[in-house]
Structure formats: C-alpha cells, structure tokens
N, C-alpha and C positions, 0 to 999 in steps of 0.2 A: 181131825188131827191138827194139832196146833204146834207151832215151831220156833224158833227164834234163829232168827237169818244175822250176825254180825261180821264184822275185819279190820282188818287193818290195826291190828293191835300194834304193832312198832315196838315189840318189848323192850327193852334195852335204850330207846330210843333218848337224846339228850337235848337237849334247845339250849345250846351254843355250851356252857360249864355245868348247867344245872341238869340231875340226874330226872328223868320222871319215876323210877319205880315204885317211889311210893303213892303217886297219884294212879301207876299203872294197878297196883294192888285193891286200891280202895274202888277202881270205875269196876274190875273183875270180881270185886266181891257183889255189886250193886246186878251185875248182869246177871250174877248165880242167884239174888235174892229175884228179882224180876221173874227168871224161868220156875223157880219156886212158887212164887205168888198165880203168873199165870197157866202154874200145872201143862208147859213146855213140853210134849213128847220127846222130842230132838231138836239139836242145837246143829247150825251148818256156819261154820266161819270159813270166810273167802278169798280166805289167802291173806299174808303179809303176819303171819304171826309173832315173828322176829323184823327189827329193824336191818340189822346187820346177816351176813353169812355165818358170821362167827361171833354168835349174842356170848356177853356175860355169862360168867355161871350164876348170878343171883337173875340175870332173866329167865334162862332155862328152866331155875327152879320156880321162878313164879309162876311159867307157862304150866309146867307139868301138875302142881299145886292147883292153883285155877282150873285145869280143865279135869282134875281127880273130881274137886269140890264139885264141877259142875254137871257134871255125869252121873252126879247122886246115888254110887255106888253100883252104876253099870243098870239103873235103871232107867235114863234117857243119855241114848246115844250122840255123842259128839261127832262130826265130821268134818274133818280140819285139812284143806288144801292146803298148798305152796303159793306165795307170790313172790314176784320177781325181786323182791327183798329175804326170801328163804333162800338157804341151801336145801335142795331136795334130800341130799345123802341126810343129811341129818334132821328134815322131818320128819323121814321114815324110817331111822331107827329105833327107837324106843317102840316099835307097831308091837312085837312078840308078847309086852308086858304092857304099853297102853290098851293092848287088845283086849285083853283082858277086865280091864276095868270100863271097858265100853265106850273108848276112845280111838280114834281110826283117823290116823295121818297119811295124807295122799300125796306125796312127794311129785310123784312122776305120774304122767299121762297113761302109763302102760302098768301101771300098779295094781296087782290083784295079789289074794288071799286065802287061805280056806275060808270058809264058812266056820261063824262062830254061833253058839248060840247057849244062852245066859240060863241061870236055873228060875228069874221072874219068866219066864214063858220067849224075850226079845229073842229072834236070830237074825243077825246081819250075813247076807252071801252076796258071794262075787260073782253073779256067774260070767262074766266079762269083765276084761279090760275095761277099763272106761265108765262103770256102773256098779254102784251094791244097790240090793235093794233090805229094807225094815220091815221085818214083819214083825209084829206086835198083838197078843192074843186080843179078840175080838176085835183087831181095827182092819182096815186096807190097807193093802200092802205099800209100803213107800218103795218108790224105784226114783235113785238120785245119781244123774250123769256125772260126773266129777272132771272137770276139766281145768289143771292145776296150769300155774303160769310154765308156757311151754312157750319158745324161740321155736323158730320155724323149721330149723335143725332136727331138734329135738323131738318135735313131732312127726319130721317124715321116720325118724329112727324107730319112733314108736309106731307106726303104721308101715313102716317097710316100704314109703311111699319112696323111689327115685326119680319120680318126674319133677324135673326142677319148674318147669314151665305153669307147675299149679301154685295155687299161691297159699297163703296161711289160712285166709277164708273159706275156701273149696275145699281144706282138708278138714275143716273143724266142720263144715257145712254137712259133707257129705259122711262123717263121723257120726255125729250127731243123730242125724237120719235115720244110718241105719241101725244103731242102737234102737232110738224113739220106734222106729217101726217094730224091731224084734220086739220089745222088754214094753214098751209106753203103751197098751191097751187102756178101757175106759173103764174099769174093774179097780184099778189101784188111781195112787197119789204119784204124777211125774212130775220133777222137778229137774233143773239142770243146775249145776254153781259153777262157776269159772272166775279166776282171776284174770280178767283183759280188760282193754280200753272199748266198750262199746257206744253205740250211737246209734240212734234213727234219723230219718232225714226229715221227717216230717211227722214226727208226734212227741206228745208232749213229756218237757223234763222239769225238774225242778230251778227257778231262777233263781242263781243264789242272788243277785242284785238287788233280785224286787225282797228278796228275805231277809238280809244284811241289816235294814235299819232296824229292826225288832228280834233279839236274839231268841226270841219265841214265839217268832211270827207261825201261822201256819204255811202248809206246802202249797207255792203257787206254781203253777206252770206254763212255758213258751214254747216256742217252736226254736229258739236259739241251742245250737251242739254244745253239748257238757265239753270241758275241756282239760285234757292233764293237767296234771301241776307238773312247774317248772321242774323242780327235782325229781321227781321220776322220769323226766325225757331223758333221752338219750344218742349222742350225736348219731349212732350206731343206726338208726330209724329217726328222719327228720322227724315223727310225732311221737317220739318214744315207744309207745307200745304199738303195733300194727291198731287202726281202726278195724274193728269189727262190726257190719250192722247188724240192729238187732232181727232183721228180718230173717235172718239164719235160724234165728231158735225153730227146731221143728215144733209144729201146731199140735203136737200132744201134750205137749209142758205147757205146764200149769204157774209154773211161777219160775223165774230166772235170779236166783241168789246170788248178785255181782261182788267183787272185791275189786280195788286199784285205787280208785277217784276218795277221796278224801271228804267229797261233800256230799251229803244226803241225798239224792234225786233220782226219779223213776224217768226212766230212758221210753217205756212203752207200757200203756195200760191198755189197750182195748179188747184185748182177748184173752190175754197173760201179760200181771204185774213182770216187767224185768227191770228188777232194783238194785238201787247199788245202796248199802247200810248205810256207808260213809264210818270214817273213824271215829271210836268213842273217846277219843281226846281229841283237841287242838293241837298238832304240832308244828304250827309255823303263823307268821299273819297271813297265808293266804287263806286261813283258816279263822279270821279274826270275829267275825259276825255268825257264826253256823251254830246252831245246836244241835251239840251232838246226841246221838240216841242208840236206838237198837232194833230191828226190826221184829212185830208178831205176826207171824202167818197164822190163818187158820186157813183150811183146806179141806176139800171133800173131791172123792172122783166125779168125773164130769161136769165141778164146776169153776168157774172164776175164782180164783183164790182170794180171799181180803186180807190185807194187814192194814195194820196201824204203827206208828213208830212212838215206840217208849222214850222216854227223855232220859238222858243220862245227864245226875249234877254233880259228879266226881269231878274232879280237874280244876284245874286253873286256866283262865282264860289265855291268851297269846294277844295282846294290844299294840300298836302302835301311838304316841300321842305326841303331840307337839304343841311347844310350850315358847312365850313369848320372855320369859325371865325364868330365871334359877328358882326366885320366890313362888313364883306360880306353881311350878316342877313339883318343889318338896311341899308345898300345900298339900294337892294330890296325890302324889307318893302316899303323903302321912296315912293319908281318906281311902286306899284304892290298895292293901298289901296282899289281897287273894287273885294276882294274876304274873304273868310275867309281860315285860314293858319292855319297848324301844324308846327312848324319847329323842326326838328335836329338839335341838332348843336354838333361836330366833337367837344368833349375837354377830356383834359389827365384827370379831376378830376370829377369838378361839376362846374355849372355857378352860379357866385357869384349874388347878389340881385342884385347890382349895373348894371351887366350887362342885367338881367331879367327886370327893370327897363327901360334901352336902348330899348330895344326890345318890350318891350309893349309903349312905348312911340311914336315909330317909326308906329304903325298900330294898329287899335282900333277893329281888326279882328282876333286875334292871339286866338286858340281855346287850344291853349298847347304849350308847350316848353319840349322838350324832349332832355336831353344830352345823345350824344353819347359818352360815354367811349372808349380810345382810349391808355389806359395805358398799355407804351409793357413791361414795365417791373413788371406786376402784374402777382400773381403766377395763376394756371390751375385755382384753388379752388376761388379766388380772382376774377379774370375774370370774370365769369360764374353768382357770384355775384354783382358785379359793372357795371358790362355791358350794355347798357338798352338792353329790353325787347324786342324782335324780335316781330316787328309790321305787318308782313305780315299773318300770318292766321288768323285761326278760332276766334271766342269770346274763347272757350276753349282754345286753345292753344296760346290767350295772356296772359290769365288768370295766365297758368302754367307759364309762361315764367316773368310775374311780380311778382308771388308769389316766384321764386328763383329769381329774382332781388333784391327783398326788404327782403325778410326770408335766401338766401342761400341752401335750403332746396325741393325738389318737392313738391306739395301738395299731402296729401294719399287721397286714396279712398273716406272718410267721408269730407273731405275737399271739393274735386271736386264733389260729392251730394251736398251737401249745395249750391253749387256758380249755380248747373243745375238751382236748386227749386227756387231760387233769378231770376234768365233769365226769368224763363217763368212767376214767378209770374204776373198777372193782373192788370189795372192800376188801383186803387182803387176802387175796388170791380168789377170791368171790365172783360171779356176773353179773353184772346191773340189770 
C-alpha cells in the first residue's frame, strides 16, 4: 500500500497584503498530479487545513474542490484532521456529503461515523472513537489512529477523563495504547496521524541549518529538538503546543503522519519513520531556505515503512535581502520577480518616498522595506534609537527592540502584558 502523508495547507492564508490562493491552487493541483503519477491508495493531511477559524469562502471552495479532485472519485480515500489553526465545528461539517465522495474530516478527537462502503469494492469503518480502519479489495487492511489538534480540556471531555493530576501525555499515551493493542495486529497497515509538537530526545531529525544553504539539499540529520515556529506559540503554554515524545507512539505503528512544524524533518526512524510533511508553501522567512515537498509512504504489515519526499515547485519563495544602495535593490528586484521580499537597505538617515516608489515599482512582491541606519556619527542614546530594529529573534524581542526604535524607551512590564494578550488573542472568536 502506498500513501501520500501531507499539511499544513494554510488555505486562506496571506504574507502581509498579498493573497496566496492562487499559488495555494496551483501547489494542490501538483499534489493530485503526484498521487496520480505514483498510483497513492490514500491520502492523510495532518491538520492545519485552513489558516484561520473562519477561512474565505473562495478558501473553502478551494479546499472542498482540491480534496473532491484528489479522492479521484471516492476511489482513494482522503483523511483530513484539524489543527490548531481549524475550527473543528466546521471541519466536520461537510462529513454527511464529503463522505460520500470518499473524503472524511476529523474535527474532534471523539469523532466516529457509520461505516461507509463505496460500489469500487473501498469500505472505511469506525469501529471506535479515535480509529477508522481501509479496507480495500485484495490489500491489508489499513487501521489509521486519528489524533486531531486537541487542548488538554478537550481531550479529557473526550475520554471522560477527570483526573486533573495526569497530564496531556498520559492521556494521548495511554489512548494510544489501547486502541494499538485492540485494533494494531501484525495482519494489517498501522499508522497513527496527529496534529502536535512532537520530539525525541535523542534520535535523529532533520537540520534545517545544515539544509538552508542549498534549497535542494538532501535530508541531513542531528540530535538537535525541532523547534515551533514563533507564530504558532502561544502565551497560554510557554512552548505553544504541549511537547510530546515521540516515544509515546505504541510499537505497533508503523509510520507516525505529523502535522504543526512547518519544516520538513523526521523526529524518529529506527523502528517507525515519525514524520512531520512540513508545508507545501513557504509562509514566512522562517521558512526562507526549505523545500517544500510531500510525503510517499509505501507500506507492507510487519514491516518498516519507506518513504521518500516528493518536491513541490508551486509557490514563491519568502526572502529576506539586504542591500547596500537603492541601485543595488532595483537591479535585483529587476533579476529576482518570482518570490516575495523583505529588503534592507544600508542608509545614513531614512529612504526618501521617491526612492520607496523605485523599489515598489521594480517588484510587485516587496512584503516591507526596512532601513538600516548606518549613521556613525550619532550619539550611543541616538543610535539605539534610530537604528532599525534587530530582526532576528523572538516575536517578543522584535517587539522590544521596535518599541525603542520608534519610543527610545524599553517597554515596562504592563507594556510587554498587553503586546503577550494581543499574540495569543483568537481569530475572531476562534482558539489559537
């Protein structure tokens, strides 16, 4: 059985004025030609299918569009989780009529269904919470854990658990478990997918570091922990999403389908790949060097599962560059129009309109202009203020570092509360 493992689609999603749907259209057609080409039994996307709680109606329709096309008429099954960028209520509405076309939205942790089963021979059943399994004439049966982005809340509601004293891990752990023990025999295909932050402590993941200089480098691997992106944290949990270890997965699964993490990398190979796809766009520069792909499983019971990562060339890149003159700027601008840009630019005062004017005229993808202050003869006090903004860390420590750009001043205490409570705030009436 062979599969395509993807997420984090962001539909709707925008880099700063400019819309993506149409790069989101063109990377979604590329993925249905792929599952095509490599004759894909089922497709499993890992959460994050919407950006927002409350996407566009032209997102909507490109999700539902996209994933009709990719189901190739209810002849390879789709199974599409929640991440903490979905609303659950409304990934699992459309179920009554996406079920039909052989598409199956997992909103909530505690989501089951009847039993479907298609006039090619497929029948998808529930027979638990937390698990469908695929049966498909003459293959093994696939039994796939579903484990959608669930808050700690949410999951005891969904397990009836009221011991506050266990934690989010102990209940996915021993979740897990006993599914894998009931349903994971060595007869079929086990697989788990879940949208969370996972990690191991000591085996290997993808560096994006060492990847970064070659945007088609192959996968290298260290013993260094994958780490959230800034935007997805959340004051609400100093590391945004709870850490998960990967050592939780029960030793029947066969392969671990992740969603959250934005950059390509395997968390654990030695007995079972547990992979995170990583996004098929770029949506920020923390994103600037990755190439993005898709994953192919192939799979047999009782053994090691293999994949490979398909390369996806939809998109535009997401750059940072900085530039010692205006002329330099619009050279490259001219040379470089298939990405979206930040630029620097290296001057003694401020860039006049005139020259801002040059520079947006030169490329219709320029996301900011940011001048670098470069004045040596300004005093310590002067500096510190005029300077830009040290654009390499945290959302917090840009925050500080704008507010004495622009005020001369650190921000106090009650300052840096306010700017936390604005970050995690919800997208209109949404959960982070």
């Amino acid at each position: 059985m062979k599969f395509i493992h993807t997420s984090d689609w962001h539909l709707g999603a925008k880099l700063g004025e400019y819309s993506r749907l149409d790069e989101q259209r063109d990377v979604l057609d590329e993925i249905c030609i792929t599952a095509d080409k490599e004759k894909a039994d089922f497709i499993i996307i890992a959460g994050d299918l919407f950006d927002t709680f409350n996407p566009s109606n032209e997102a909507v329709e490109l999700l539902y569009r996209g994933l009709k096309k990719l189901s190739a008429d209810s002849s390879r099954p789709v199974i599409a989780i929640a991440g903490n960028h979905d609303s659950p209520d409304r990934i699992e509405a459309p179920d009554p009529l996406a079920a039909e076309c052989g598409i199956f939205f997992i909103g909530y942790p505690d989501f089951t269904r009847s039993d479907i089963q298609f006039e090619n021979g497929i029948k998808i059943a529930f027979p638990e919470k937390g698990i469908l399994t695929i049966d498909k004439p003459d293959s093994p049966q696939v039994r796939i854990l579903t484990t959608p982005y669930a808050n700690e809340t949410r999951l005891r509601k969904f397990l009836g658990n009221e011991n506050r004293e266990e934690t989010l891990s102990n209940l996915l752990s021993d979740r897990w478990k006993k599914l894998a023990d009931k349903y994971c025999d060595k007869t079929g295909i086990n697989i788990l997918t879940a949208h969370l932050f996972m990690a191991a402590d000591s085996t290997p993941i993808l560096d994006e570091k060492n990847s970064q200089p070659d945007l088609f480098a192959e996968e290298k691997t260290t013993t260094q922990k994958p780490e959230e992106p800034e935007e997805e944290k959340s004051i609400l949990h100093p590391g945004g999403l709870e850490l998960i270890d990967a050592a939780l997965v029960p030793q029947q699964i066969q392969y671990t389908a992740l969603g959250h993490l934005h950059r390509p990398q395997s968390i654990k190979e030695s007995n079972a790949p547990t992979i995170y796809s990583g996004s098929p766009l770029a949506f920020g520069l923390s994103e600037e060097n990755q190439q993005k792909s898709v994953v192919l499983v192939e799979i047999k019971p009782e053994q090691k599962a293999s994949y490979e990562r398909i390369n996806l060339n939809s998109g535009k890149r997401v750059l940072r560059k900085k530039f010692k003159s205006i002329d330099e700027a619009v050279i490259w601008l001219n040379d470089n129009q298939n990405c979206y840009i930040e630029l620097l630019i290296e001057c003694e005062d401020y860039i006049s309109a005139e020259d801002r004017k040059r520079l947006s005229d030169a490329h219709n993808g320029i996301t900011a202009i940011i001048p670098v202050v470069s004045g040596e003869e300004a005093s310590d006090s002067s500096k510190e203020r005029n300077s830009a903004p040290d654009l390499t860390g945290s959302m917090e420590d840009l925050f500080v570092s704008y507010f004495k750009h622009k005020k001369g001043i650190t921000p106090d205490t009650e300052m840096l509360k306010l700017f936390k409570e604005i970050v995690s705030l919800p997208e209109e009436g949404g959960e982070k």
